[in-house]
C-alpha positions in Angstrom: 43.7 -85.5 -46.7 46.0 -83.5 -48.7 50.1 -82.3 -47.6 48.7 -79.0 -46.3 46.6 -80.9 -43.7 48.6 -83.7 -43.0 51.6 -81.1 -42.0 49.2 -79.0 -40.2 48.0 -81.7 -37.9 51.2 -82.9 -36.6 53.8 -81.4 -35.0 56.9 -80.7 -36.7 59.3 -82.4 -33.9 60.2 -86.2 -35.3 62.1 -87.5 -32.1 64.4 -89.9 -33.9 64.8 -92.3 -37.1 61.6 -94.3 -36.1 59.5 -91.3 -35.8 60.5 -89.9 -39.3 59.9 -93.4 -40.6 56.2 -93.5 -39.1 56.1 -90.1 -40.8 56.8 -91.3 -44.2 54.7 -94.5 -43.9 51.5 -92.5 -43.1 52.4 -90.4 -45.6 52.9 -93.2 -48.5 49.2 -94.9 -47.2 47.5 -90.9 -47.7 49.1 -91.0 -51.4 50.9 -88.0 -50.0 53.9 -89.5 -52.5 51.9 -89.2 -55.1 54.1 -86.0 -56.6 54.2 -85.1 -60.4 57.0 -86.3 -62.4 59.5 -83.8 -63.5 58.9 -82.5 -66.7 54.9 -83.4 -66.5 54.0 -79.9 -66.9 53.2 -79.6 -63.2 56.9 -79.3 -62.0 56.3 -76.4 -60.4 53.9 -78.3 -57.8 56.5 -80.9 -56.9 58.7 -78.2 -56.2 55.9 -76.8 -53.8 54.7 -79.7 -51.8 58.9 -80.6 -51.5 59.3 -77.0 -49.8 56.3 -77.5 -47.9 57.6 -80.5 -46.5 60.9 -79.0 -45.5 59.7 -76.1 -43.6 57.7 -78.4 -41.7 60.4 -80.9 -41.0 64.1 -81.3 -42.9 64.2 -84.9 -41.5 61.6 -85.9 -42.3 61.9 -83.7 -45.9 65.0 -85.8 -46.7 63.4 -89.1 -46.0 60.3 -88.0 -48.3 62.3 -86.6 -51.2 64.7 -89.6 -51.3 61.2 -91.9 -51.5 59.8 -89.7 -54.1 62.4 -89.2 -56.2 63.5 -93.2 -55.9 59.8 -93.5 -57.4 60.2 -91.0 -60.5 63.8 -92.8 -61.1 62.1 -95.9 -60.8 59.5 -95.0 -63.2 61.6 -93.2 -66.1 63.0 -96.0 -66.4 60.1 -98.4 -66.4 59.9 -100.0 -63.7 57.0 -100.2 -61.1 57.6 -99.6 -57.1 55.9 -102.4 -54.8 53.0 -100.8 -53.5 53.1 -99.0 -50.0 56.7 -99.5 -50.0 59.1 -96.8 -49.0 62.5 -96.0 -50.7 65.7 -94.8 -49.6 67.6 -93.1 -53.0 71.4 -93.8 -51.9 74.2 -92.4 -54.6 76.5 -91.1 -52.3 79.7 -92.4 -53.7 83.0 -92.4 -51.5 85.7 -94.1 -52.4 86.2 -96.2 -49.2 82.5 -97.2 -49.4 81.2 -98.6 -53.0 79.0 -101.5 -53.7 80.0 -103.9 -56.2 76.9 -105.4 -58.4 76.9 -109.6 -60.1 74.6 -110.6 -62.4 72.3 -113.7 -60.8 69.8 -115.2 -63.0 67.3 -112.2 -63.5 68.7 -110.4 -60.5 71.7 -109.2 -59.7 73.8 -109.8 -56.1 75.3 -106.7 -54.1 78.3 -107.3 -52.1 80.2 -103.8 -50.2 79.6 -100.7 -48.1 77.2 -98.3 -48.5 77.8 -94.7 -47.4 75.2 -92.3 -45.5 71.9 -94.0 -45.9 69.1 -91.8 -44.7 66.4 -93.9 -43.0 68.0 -97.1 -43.8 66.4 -98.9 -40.7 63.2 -97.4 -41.1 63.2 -98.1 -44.7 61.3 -101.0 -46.4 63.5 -101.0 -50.1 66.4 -98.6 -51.3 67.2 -97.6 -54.7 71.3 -97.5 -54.9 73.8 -96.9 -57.2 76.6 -99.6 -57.8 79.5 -100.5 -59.8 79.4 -103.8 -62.1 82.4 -105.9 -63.2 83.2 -103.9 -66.0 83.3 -100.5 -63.7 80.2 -99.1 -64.8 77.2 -97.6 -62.8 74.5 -99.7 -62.1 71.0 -98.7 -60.3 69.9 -101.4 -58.5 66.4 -101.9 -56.0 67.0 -103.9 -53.2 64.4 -105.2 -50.5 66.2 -104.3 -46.9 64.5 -106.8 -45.2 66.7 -109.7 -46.0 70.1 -111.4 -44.4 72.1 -110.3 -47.2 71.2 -106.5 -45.4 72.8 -105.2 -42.5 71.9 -101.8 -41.1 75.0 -100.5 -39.2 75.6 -97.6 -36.5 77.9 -95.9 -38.5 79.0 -93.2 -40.1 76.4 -90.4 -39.0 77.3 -88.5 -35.8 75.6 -85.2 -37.0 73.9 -82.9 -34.8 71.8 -81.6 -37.5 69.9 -84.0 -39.2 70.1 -86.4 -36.2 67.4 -88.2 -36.8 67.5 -89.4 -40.2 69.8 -92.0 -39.0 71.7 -91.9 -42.6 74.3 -94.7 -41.6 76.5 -97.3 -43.3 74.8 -100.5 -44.8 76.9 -103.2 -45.6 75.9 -105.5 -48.4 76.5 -109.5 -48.4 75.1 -111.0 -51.3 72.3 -109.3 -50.9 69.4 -110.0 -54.1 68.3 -106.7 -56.2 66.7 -105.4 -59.7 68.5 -103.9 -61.9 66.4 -100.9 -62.9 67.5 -99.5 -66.8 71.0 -100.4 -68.4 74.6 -99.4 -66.9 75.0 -95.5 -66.6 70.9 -94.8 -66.8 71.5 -92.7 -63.9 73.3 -89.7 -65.0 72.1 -90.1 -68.5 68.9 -89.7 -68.0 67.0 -85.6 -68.4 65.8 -86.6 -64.7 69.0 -86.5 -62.8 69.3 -83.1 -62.9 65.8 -81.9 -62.7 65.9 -83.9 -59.4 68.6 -82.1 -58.7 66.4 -78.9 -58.7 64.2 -80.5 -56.0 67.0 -80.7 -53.3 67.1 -76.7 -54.0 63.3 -76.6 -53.2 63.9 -78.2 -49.7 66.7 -76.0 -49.0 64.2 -73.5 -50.2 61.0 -74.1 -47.6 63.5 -74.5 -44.7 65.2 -71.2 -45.3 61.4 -69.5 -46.0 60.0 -70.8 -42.2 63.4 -69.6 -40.6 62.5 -66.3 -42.3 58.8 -66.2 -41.4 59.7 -66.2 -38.1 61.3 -62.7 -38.6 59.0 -61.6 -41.0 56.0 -62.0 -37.8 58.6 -59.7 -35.5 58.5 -56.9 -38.0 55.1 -57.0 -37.8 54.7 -56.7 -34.1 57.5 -53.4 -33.3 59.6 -51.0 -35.5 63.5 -51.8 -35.2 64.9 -50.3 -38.0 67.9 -53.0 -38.0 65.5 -55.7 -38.0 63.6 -54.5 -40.8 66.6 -53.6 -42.5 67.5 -57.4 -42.5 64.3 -58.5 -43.1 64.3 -56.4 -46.4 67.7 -58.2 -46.9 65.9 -61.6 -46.3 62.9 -60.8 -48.8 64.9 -59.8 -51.6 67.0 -63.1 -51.1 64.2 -65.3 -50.8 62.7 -63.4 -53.9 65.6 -64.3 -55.8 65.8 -67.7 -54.9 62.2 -68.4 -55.6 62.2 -66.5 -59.0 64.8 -69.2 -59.8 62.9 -71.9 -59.1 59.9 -71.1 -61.0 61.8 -70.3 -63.8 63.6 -73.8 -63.3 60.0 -75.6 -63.4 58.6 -73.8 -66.3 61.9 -74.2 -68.3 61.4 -78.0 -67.3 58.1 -78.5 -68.1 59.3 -76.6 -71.6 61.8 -78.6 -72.4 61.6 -82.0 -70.4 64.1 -84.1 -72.3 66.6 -81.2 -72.2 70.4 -81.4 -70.6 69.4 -79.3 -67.7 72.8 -79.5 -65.7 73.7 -75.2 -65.8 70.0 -75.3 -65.4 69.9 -77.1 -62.1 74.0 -76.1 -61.2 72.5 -72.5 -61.7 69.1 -73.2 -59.2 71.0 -74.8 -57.2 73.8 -72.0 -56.6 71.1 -69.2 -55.9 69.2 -71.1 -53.4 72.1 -72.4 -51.4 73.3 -68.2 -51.3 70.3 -67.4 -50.6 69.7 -69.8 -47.9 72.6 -68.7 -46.1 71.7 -65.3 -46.4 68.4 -66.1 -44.5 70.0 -67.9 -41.5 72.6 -64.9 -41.4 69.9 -61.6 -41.4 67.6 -63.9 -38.9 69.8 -64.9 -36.7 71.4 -61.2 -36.1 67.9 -59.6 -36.4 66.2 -61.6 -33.6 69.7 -62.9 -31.5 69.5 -65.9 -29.0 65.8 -65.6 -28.1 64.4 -68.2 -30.8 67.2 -70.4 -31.2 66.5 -71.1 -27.6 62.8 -70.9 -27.5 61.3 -71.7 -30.6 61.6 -75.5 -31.0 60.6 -75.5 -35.0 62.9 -72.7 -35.4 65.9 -74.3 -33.6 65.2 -77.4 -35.5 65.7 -75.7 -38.9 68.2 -73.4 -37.8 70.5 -76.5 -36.8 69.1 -79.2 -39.6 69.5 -76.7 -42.6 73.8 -76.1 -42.4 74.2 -79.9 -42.7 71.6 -80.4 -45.2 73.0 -77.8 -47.4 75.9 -79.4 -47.5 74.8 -81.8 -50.0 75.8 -79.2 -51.9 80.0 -79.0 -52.4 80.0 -75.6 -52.2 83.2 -73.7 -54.6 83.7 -77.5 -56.3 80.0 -76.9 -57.5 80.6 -73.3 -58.1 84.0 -73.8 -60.5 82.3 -76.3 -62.7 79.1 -73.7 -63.1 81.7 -71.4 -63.8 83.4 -74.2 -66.6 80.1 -74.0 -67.6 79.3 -70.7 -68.2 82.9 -69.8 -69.5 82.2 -72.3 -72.4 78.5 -70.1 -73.1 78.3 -67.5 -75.8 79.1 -63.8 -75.0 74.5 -63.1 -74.4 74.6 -65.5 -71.8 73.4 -62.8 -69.1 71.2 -60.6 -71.7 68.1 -59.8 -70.3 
């Protein structure tokens, strides 16, 4: 069975956090998981099958590219996922809720809070960052099926995105692998083409939420409504043009510092997201946000996912970045 099928044969309405976690589970025993690395030449097609996923489902889309891209982390940096496990990738990093990391034998011991945690209680292991006694970043794989775990309540009252369940874990000397040295993380060419992938999620979403205005034009003549479904098509154009050109570029040059690369991606799909949910919603009114369950779930799941981006914060450091560029930066 391959994505295509999978997603076609169920329904794209995951009731809560167990749901989306029987999701991913059938999902990992298919070899659905199974996405190319960045970088592999075929970045392209893990930017596909990620977009494919989120216009079917965004919880069920965050759950899957967390797992996936805890695998590629995991496997840059040598080391080898339990088989049929499924992985939550936590960095999230507030300061009231940071996880401290002590060297145990040939393990290490976690000890803190842990900050919005999709699918932590659906989750078999978690790939998380934490900070070691001399204040540097440490990834670290932890089983969550052991006392040292507990799965709280907290921290996720969202509307949107209700049923990934990302809550608050709290970690009492819990056991974990250390996966590469201190500050792997960031350093690595793979942070940032990962980065790339969260775009591609936005980017399915945002092209389902369209299609639905796309089939409306086809069915009757209203010139506003085609007028903002040319607005919507030339956004979407944009946005994918970008990503194609973020895969190839990639695949190009896989050990390459690809932050204005992904910064860049990442800025044009976010607009052009937003752009999609404003000409939709004013082209086609109340009717499907009312009606059309799939729609209604992406309409209300894809502002809060978005928001992993930090909107003008991201936006003045792309702009540091392309201030420091030389004067051809925008040459054709």
């Amino acid at each position: 069975m391959d994505l295509h099928e999978y997603l076609r044969e169920r329904p794209p309405d995951f009731a809560d956090t167990e749901a989306l976690g029987r999701g991913l589970r059938e999902m990992v025993e298919a070899g659905l998981d199974q996405l190319p690395l960045p970088g592999s030449g075929h970045t392209l097609e893990r930017f596909q099958r990620l977009a494919e996923v989120g216009g079917h489902d965004l919880g069920l889309c965050k759950l899957y590219e967390g797992h996936t891209d805890a695998l590629a982390i995991i496997q840059q940096l040598g080391g080898s996922p339990t088989p049929g496990s499924t992985w939550g990738m936590w960095a999230a990093e507030p300061p009231q809720a940071r996880v401290k990391v002590s060297p145990s034998g040939h393990m290490v011991r976690l000890n803190g809070r842990k900050a919005w945690c999709s699918g932590a209680a659906v989750l078999s292991h978690a790939l998380l960052t934490a900070w070691d006694e001399e204040g540097r970043q440490q990834l670290v794989a932890v089983a969550l099926d052991q006392p040292g775990v507990r799965i709280t309540d907290q921290g996720w009252q969202a509307v949107g995105m209700v049923a990934t369940g990302s809550v608050e874990v709290l970690f009492d000397g819990a056991e974990g692998q250390a996966i590469g040295n201190p500050g792997d993380y960031l350093l690595r060419p793979g942070f940032w083409q990962g980065a790339i992938g969260i775009a591609a999620c936005w980017y399915g979403a945002a092209q389902q939420i369209a299609e639905r205005l796309r089939r409306h034009g086809g069915q009757r003549e209203e010139p506003h409504a085609l007028a903002h479904l040319g607005a919507v098509d030339s956004a979407l154009q944009a946005a994918a043009a970008v990503l194609r050109f973020s895969a190839l570029h990639i695949d190009t040059h896989p050990e390459a510092d690809a932050e204005l690369l992904a910064r860049r991606a990442r800025a044009v799909v976010e607009y052009s997201a937003e752009q999609v949910m404003h000409h939709v919603g004013r082209a086609l009114g109340a009717g499907p946000f009312c009606q059309d369950r799939h729609f209604a779930r992406l309409s209300a799941d894809l502002p809060v996912f978005l928001r992993q981006s930090h909107a003008e914060r991201d936006l003045a450091v792309l702009g540091q970045l392309i201030a420091g560029q030389p004067g051809e930066t925008w040459t054709l």
